[in-house]
C-alpha positions in Angstrom: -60.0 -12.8 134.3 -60.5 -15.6 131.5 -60.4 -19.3 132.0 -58.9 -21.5 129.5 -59.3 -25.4 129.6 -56.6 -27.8 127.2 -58.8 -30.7 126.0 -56.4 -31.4 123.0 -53.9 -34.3 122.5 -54.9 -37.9 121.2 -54.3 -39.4 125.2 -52.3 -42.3 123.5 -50.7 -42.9 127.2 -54.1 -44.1 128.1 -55.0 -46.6 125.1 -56.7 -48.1 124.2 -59.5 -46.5 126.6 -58.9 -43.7 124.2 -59.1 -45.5 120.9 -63.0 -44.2 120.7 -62.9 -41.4 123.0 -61.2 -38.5 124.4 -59.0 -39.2 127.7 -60.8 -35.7 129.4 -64.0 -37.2 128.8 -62.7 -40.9 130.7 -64.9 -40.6 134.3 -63.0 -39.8 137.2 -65.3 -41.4 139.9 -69.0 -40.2 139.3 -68.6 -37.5 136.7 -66.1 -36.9 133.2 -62.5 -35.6 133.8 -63.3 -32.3 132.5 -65.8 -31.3 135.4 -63.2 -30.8 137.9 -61.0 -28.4 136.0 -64.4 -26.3 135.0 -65.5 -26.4 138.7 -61.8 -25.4 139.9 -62.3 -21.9 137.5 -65.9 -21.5 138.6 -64.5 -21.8 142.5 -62.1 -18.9 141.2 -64.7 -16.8 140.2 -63.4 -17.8 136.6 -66.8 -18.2 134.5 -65.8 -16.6 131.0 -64.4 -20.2 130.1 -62.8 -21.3 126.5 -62.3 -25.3 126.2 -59.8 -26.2 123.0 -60.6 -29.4 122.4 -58.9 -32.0 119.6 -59.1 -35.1 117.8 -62.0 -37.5 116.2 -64.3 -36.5 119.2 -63.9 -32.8 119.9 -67.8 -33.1 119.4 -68.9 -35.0 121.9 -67.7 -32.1 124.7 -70.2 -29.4 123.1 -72.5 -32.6 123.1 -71.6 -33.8 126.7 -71.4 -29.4 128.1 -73.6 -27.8 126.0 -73.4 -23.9 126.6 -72.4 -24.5 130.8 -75.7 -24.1 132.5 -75.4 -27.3 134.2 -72.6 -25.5 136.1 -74.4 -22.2 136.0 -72.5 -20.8 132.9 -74.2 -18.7 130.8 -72.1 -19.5 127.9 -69.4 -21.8 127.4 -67.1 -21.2 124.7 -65.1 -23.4 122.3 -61.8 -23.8 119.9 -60.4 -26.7 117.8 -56.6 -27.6 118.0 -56.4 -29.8 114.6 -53.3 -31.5 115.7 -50.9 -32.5 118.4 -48.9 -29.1 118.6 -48.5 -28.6 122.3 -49.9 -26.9 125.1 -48.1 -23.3 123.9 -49.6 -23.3 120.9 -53.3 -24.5 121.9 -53.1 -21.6 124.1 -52.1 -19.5 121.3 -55.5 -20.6 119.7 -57.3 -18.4 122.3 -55.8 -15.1 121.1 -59.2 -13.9 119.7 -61.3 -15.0 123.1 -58.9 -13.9 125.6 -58.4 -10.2 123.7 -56.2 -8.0 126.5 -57.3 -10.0 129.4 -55.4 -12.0 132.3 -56.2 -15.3 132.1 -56.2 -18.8 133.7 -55.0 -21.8 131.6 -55.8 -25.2 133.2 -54.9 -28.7 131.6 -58.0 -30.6 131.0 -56.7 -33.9 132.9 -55.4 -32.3 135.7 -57.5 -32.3 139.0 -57.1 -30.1 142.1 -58.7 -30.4 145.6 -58.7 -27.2 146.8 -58.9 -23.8 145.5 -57.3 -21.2 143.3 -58.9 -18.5 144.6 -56.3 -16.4 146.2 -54.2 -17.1 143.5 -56.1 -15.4 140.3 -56.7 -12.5 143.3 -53.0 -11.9 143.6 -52.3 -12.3 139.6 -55.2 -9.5 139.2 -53.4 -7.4 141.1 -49.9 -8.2 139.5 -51.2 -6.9 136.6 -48.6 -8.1 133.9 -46.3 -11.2 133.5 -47.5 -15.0 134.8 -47.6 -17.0 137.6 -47.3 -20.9 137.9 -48.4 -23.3 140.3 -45.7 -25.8 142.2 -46.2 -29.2 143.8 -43.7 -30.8 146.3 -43.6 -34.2 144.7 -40.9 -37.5 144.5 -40.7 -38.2 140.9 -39.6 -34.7 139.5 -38.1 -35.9 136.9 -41.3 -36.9 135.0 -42.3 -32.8 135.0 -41.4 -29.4 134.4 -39.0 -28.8 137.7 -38.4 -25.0 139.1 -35.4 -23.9 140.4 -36.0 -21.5 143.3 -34.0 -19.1 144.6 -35.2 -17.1 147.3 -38.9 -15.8 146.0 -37.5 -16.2 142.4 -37.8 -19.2 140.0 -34.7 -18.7 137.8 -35.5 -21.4 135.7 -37.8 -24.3 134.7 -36.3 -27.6 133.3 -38.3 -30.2 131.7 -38.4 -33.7 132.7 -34.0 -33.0 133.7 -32.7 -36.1 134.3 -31.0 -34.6 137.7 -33.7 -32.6 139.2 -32.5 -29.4 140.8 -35.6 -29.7 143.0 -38.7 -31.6 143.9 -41.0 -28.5 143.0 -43.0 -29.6 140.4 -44.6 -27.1 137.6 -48.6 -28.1 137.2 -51.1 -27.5 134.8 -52.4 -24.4 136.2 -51.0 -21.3 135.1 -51.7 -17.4 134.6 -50.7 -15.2 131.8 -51.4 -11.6 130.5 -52.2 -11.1 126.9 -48.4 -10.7 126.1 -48.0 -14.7 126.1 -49.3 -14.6 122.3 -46.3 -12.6 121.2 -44.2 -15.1 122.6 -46.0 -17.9 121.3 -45.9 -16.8 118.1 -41.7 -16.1 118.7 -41.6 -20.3 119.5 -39.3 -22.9 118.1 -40.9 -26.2 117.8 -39.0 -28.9 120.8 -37.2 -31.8 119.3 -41.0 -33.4 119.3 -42.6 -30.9 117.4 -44.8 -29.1 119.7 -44.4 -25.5 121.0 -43.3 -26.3 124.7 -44.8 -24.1 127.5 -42.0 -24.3 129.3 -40.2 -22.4 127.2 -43.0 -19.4 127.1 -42.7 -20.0 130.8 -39.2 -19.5 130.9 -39.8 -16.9 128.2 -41.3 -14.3 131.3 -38.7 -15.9 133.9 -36.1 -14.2 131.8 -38.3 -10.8 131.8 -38.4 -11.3 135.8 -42.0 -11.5 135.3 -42.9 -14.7 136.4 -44.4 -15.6 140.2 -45.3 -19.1 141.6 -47.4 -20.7 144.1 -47.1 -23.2 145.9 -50.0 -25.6 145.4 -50.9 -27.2 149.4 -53.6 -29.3 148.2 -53.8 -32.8 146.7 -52.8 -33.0 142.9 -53.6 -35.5 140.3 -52.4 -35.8 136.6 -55.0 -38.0 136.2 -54.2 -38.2 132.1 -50.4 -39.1 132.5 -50.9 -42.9 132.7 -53.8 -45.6 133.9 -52.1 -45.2 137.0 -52.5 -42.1 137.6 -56.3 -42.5 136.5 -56.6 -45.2 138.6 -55.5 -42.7 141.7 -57.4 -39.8 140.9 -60.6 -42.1 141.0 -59.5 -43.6 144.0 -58.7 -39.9 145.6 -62.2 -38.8 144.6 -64.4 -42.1 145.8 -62.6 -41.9 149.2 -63.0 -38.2 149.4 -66.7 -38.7 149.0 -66.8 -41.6 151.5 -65.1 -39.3 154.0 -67.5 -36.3 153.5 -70.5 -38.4 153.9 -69.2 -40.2 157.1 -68.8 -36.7 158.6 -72.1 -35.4 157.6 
């Protein structure tokens, strides 16, 4: 299994704090955004990790990460996305790492507290098609929204304007090597990106596709300076509570 981190995108939701920096470098408490979704894959037992990075400061993560060691990597490997294409087609940048491997694709602003573990050991064992993560939440609207039917999604709608459900679809999801041909198959959305919701819907079609539902606390800590603000807030309280206990 293969890890695959989306550091792409200009972050213009979170300007001007990204007029001179990438949004996954922005701190999130004590360390940069990007160190949670690198220690989620490493919790996974991910450590073969690919980061596609974008913009005027894709340098400063091979500055700022270096080849992994300081999270025990032996080597960390990196793509360039040269423009805003979407998150289908940054993953279709990986083609040459990820070869015939099952892999885990992880947006680079999203943070998770608790594990994927059990998850990547059920998609090894699936063997083909993918597997998303959900999230109860009470804004559907603003995300990718599953429609479940018994232990089938049927469909993934993004941002409806009446939400069949509140399960949201997160950035954390699991493909075998076939997502490339699909990529490659994709229309551009009325925005001009290659939508992952439609490669997602793409294997839902093939009845390939398997969820799970994600129990722990979830930030999108790149949507707005909002949602920033709360994922710092999560983290420094988090940290308060563990060192009251110890």
């Amino acid at each position: 299994m293969k890890g695959l981190i989306l550091c792409g995108g200009l972050g213009t939701r979170l300007s001007p704090l990204t007029k001179i920096t990438n949004k996954h470098l922005l701190p999130v408490y004590g360390k940069p955004m990007v160190y949670y979704p690198i220690s989620t894959l490493i919790d996974a037992g991910i450590e073969d990790i690919m980061i596609v990075t974008g913009g005027n400061n894709a340098g400063d993560f091979l500055r700022l990460l270096g080849n992994g060691s300081e999270f025990g990597l032996k080597h960390l490997n990196y793509t360039f996305q040269e423009k805003e294409g979407g998150i289908a087609e940054a993953v279709g940048l990986a083609e040459h790492f990820i070869g015939d491997s099952q892999f885990t694709v992880i947006l680079g602003d999203n943070i998770l507290d608790g594990s994927i573990k059990k998850a990547v050991k059920a998609f090894k064992k699936q063997k083909e098609g993918a597997k998303v993560f959900l999230k109860e939440v009470e804004d559907p609207g603003q995300y990718g929204v599953a429609t479940i039917e018994g232990e089938r999604i049927v469909e993934i709608a993004e941002k409806p304007e009446n939400p069949k459900s509140n399960f949201a679809v997160i950035g954390v999801y699991m493909y075998d090597s076939k997502v490339f041909d699909i990529v490659k198959k994709l229309a551009p959305s009325g925005r001009g990106e290659l939508e992952i919701t439609d490669v997602n819907n793409a294997y839902i079609k093939k009845e390939q596709m398997t969820y799970e539902i994600f129990t722990g606390w979830w930030g999108d800590a790149g949507a707005s300076v909002d949602a920033l603000f709360k994922a710092n807030e999560f983290i420094r309280e988090k940290k308060i509570r563990f060192s009251d206990v110890r």
